[in-house]
C-alpha positions in Angstrom: 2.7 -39.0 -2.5 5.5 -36.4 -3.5 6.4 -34.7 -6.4 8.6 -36.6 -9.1 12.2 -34.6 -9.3 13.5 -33.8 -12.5 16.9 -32.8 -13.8 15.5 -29.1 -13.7 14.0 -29.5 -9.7 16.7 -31.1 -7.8 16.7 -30.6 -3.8 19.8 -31.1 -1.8 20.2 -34.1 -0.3 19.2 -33.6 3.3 17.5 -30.7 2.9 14.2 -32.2 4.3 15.4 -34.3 7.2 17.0 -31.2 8.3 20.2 -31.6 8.0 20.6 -29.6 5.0 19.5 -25.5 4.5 17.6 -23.5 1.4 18.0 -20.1 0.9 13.8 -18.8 0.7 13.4 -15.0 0.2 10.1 -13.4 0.9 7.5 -11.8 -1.8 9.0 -8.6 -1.2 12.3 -9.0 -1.8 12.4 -10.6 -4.9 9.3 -7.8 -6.0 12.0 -5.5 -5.3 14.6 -7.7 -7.3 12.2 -8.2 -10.2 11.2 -4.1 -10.7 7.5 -4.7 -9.4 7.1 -3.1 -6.4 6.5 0.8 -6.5 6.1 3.6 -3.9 4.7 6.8 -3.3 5.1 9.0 -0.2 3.9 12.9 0.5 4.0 14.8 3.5 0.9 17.6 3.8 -1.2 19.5 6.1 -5.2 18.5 6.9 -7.0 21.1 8.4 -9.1 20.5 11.6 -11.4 17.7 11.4 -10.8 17.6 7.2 -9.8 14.6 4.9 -7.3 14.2 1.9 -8.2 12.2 -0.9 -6.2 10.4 -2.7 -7.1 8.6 -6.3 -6.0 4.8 -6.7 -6.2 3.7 -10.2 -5.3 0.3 -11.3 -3.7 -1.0 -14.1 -5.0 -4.0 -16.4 -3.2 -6.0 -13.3 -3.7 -7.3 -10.3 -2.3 -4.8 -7.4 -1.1 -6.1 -3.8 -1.2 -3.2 -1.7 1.3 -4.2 0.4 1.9 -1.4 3.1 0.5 2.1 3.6 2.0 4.1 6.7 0.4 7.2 8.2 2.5 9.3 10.6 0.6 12.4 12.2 1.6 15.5 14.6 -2.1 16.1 16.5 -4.5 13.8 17.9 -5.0 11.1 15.1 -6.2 9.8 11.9 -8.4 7.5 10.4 -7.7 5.9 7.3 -10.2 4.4 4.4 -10.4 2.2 1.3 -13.3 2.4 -0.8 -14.2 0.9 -4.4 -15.2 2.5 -7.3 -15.6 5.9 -6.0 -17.2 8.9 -8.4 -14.7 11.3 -9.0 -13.7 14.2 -11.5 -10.6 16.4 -11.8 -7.4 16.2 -10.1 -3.6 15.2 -11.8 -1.8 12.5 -11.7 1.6 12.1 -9.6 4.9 10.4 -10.0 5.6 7.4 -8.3 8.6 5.8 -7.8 9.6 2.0 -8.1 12.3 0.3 -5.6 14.4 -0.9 -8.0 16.8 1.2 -9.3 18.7 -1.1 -11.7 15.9 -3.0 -14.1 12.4 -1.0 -12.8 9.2 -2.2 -14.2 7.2 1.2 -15.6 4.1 0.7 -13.4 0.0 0.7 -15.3 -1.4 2.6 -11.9 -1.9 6.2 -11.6 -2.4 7.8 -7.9 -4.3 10.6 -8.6 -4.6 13.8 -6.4 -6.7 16.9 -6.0 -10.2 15.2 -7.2 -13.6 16.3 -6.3 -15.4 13.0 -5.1 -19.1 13.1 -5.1 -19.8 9.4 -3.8 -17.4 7.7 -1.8 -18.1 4.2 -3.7 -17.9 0.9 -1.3 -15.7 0.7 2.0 -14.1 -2.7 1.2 -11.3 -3.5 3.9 -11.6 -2.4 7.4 -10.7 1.1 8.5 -7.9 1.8 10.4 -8.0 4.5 13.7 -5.0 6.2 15.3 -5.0 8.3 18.6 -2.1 9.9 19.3 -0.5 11.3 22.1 -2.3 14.9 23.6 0.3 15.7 26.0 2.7 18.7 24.6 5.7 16.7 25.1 4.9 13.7 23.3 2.0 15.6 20.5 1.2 13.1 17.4 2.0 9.7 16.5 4.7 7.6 15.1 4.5 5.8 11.8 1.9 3.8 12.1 0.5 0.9 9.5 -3.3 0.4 8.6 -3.9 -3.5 8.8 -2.2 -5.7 6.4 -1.9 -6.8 2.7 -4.8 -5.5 0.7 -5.1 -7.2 -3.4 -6.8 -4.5 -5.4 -8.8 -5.2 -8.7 -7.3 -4.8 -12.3 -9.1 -1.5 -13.9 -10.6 -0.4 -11.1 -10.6 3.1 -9.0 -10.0 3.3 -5.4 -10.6 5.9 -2.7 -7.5 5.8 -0.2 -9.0 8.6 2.5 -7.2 10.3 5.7 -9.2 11.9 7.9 -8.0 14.0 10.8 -9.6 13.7 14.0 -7.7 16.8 15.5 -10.0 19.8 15.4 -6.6 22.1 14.4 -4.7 21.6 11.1 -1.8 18.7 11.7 0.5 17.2 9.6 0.4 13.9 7.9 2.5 11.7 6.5 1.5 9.2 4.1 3.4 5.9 2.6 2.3 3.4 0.0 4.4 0.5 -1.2 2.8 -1.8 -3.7 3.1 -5.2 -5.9 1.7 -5.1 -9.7 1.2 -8.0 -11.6 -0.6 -11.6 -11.3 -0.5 -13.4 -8.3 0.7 -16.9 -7.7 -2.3 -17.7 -5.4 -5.1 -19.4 -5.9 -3.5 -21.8 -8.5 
C-alpha cells in the first residue's frame, strides 16, 4: 500500500521505475543550509601521559554529535565521552556555526579549564590512536573517534583526550555538531 499524493507531494513521473532522477542531500548539508550545525576546533599542548578536559553542555535540545577529529604529533591519544560528570570552575568558549548567512545562535556551552572530581558514566566507546614512533613520520594524521553520537537535552558531558606519549605532544581537536530535534524515531 503507498502513500496517497496530493497537490503538495507530487513525484515525477518515472522517478521510481528509474527512469527519472531526485535531487536527495544528506543531514549535513542541509544542517549547514538551515544554521544548525556549529563547530569548535583548538590546537594545545598535553604533557606526558596527561589529559585535557573539555566541558559539553547541552542545550534544552537534542544534540547530534556528528564528528570530532583528533590529530596528534607523539605516540597517540585516546579519546572519551562520559555523562553527567562533576565538575566546578572553568569558562566558557566561542563556538562557531557553519553557516555564515542565516546562523542559528546555538543553547550549548563547551566549557574549558574545569576541575572534574568524578568522571560521570563512559557512554559510547572510546576511541585509541597509535601513531607513528619513527622520527620521520612522528604523530598521526586527523583521525575520527567512531561515528555519530546523539547527546541528551540539559545534560553535561565529559569529552577527555588523553596522551599516551610520556613527552608533551600536540593535539588537535575538532567538533562539528547538529542541535535541535531529530526526525527519528517518528
Amino acid at each position: 500500500m503507498g502513500y496517497p499524493i496530493t497537490e503538495s507531494l507530487r513525484f515525477p513521473t518515472g522517478l521510481f521505475v528509474g527512469t527519472r532522477a531526485m535531487t536527495v542531500q544528506s543531514y549535513l548539508e542541509a544542517n549547514v543550509k538551515n544554521g544548525s550545525e556549529h563547530e569548535a576546533s583548538t590546537l594545545l599542548t598535553i604533557a606526558g601521559n596527561q589529559s585535557n578536559d573539555t566541558i559539553f553542555l547541552t542545550g534544552a535540545l537534542p544534540v547530534a554529535l556528528k564528528t570530532r577529529s583528533v590529530g596528534y604529533t607523539g605516540s597517540g591519544v585516546s579519546t572519551f565521552i562520559y555523562q553527567a560528570p562533576t565538575y566546578s570552575g572553568g569558562a566558557s568558549i566561542a563556538y562557531q556555526n557553519a553557516n555564515a548567512i542565516n546562523p542559528i545562535t546555538g543553547l550549548s556551552q563547551l566549557i574549558t579549564g574545569s576541575t572534574v572530581t568524578a568522571d560521570g558514566d563512559l557512554i559510547f566507546s572510546p576511541s585509541h590512536f597509535i601513531g607513528n614512533a619513527s622520527n620521520q613520520g612522528k604523530g598521526g594524521l586527523i583521525n575520527q573517534p567512531g561515528e555519530e553520537k546523539i547527546l541528551k537535552p540539559n545534560t553535561a558531558y565529559l569529552l577527555r583526550i588523553t596522551s599516551l606519549d610520556s613527552a608533551s605532544q600536540q593535539v588537535s581537536s575538532s567538533l562539528s555538531w547538529y542541535e535541535g530535534t531529530l526526525d527519528l524515531p517518528l
